[in-house]
C-alpha positions in Angstrom: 0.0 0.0 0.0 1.3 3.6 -1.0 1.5 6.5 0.4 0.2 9.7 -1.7 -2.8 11.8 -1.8 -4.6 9.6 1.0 -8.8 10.0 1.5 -9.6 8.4 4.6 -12.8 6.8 5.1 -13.8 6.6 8.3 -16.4 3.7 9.9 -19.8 4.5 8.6 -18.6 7.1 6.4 -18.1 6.9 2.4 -16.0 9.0 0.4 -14.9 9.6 -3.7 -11.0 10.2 -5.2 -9.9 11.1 -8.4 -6.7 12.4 -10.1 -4.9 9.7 -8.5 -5.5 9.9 -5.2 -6.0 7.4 -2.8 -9.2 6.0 -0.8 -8.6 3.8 2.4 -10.5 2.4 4.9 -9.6 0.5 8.0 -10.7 -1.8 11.1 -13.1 -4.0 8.5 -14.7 -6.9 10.9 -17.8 -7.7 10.3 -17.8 -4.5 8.1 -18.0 -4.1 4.2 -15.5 -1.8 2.4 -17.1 -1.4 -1.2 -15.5 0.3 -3.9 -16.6 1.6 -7.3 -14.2 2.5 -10.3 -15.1 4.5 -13.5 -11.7 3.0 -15.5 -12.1 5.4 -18.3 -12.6 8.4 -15.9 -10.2 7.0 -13.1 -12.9 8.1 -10.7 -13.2 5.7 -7.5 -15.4 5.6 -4.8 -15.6 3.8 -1.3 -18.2 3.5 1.1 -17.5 1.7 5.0 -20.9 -0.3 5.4 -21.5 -1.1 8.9 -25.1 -3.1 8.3 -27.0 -4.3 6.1 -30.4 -2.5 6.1 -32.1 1.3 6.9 -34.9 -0.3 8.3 -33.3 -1.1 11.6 -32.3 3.1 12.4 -32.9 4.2 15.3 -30.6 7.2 15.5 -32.7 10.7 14.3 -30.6 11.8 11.3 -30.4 8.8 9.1 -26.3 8.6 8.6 -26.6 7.0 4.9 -23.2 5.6 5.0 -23.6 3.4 7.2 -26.2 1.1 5.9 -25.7 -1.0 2.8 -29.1 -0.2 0.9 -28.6 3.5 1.6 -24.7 4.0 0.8 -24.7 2.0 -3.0 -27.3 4.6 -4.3 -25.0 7.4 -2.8 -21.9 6.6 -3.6 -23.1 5.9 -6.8 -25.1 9.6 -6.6 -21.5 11.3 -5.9 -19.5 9.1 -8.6 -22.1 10.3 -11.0 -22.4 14.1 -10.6 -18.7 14.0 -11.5 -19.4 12.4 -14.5 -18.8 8.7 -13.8 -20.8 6.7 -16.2 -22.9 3.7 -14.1 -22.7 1.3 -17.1 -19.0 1.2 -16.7 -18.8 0.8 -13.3 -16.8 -2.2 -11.7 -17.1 -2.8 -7.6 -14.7 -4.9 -5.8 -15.2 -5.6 -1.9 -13.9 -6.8 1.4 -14.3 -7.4 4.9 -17.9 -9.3 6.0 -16.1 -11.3 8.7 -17.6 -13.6 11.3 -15.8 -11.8 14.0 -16.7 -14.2 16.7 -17.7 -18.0 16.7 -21.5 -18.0 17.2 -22.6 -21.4 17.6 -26.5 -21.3 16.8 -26.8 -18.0 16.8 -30.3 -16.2 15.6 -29.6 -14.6 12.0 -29.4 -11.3 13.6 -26.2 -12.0 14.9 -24.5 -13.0 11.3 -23.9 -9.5 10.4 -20.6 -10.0 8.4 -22.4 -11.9 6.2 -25.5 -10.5 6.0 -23.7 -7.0 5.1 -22.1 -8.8 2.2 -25.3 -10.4 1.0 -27.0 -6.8 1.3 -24.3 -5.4 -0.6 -24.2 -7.5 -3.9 -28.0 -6.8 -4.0 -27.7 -3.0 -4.1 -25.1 -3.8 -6.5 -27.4 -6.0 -8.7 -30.0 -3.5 -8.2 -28.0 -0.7 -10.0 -26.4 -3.7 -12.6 -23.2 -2.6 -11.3 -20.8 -6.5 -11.8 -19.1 -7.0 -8.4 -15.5 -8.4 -10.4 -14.0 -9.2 -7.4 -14.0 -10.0 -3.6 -12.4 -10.9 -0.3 -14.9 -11.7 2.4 -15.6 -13.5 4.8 -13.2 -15.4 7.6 -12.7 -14.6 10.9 -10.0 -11.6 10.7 -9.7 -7.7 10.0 -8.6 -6.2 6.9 -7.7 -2.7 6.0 -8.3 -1.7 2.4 -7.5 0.7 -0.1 -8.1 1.8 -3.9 -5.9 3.6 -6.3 -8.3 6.2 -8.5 -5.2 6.1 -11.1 -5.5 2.2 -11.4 -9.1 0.9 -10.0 -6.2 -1.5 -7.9 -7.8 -2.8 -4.7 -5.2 -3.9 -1.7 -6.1 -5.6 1.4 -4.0 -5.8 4.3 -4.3 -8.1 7.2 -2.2 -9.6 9.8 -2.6 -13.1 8.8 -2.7 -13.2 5.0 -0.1 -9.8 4.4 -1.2 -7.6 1.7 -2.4 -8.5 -1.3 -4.4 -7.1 -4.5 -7.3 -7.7 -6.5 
């Protein structure tokens, strides 16, 4: 992972680059780090999805970033007004762990997974092709996208870095 004009998205927060800057995100557990890349544009967008759905907000001012069906459409809403074009959008994601062993635990409690599932239907939804992934397992990853390249790298103490 590089160092250079660095965008930081925070936890529940989502975020756009271009003109070769950098988007990163980290502390991904159970979280889902999406990102979206216009190749021909070199415009690249992340979003730090904590869970899966809107419907289950209680706080008064709806943070849109933190929910999966809310931060697609938004993300997707800021790539566009800076001309990003949705038919050639490509997503790539990580994170969705199973932070802790659960052993018959109520749906409610699979929230890794679940944020993944929620995301590839907002995805599907908008007919934006998810080309690649790294989700799932039992560990944290911290992730970053290069607007220059559309490269995704994950980082995580048991597997090192690597790129998809």
């Amino acid at each position: 992972m590089t160092e250079g004009t660095l965008i930081k998205v925070g936890m529940a927060d989502l975020n756009i680059a271009e003109g070769g800057a950098m988007l990163r995100t980290t502390g991904l557990g159970s979280c889902v780090g999406l990102t979206l890349f216009d190749p021909i544009l070199r415009i690249g967008g992340m979003a730090h999805i904590m869970l899966p759905s809107s419907d289950i907000a209680r706080e008064g001012q709806l943070n849109i970033a933190k929910y999966a069906d809310t931060a697609v459409p938004e993300l997707l809403r800021r790539m566009t007004s800076k001309g990003a074009v949705t038919g050639r959008l490509i997503a790539k994601m990580a994170g969705g762990a199973q932070m802790f062993a659960l052993v018959g635990a109520a749906d409610t409690m699979r929230i890794g997974p679940r944020n993944v599932e929620a995301t590839k239907q907002a995805l599907e939804y908008f007919s934006i092709p998810l080309v690649s992934e790294d989700t799932g397992g039992n560990y944290g990853r911290t992730v970053e996208l290069s607007s220059q390249t559309g490269v995704f790298s994950i980082r995580s103490v048991q597997f090192g870095v690597k790129e998809i």
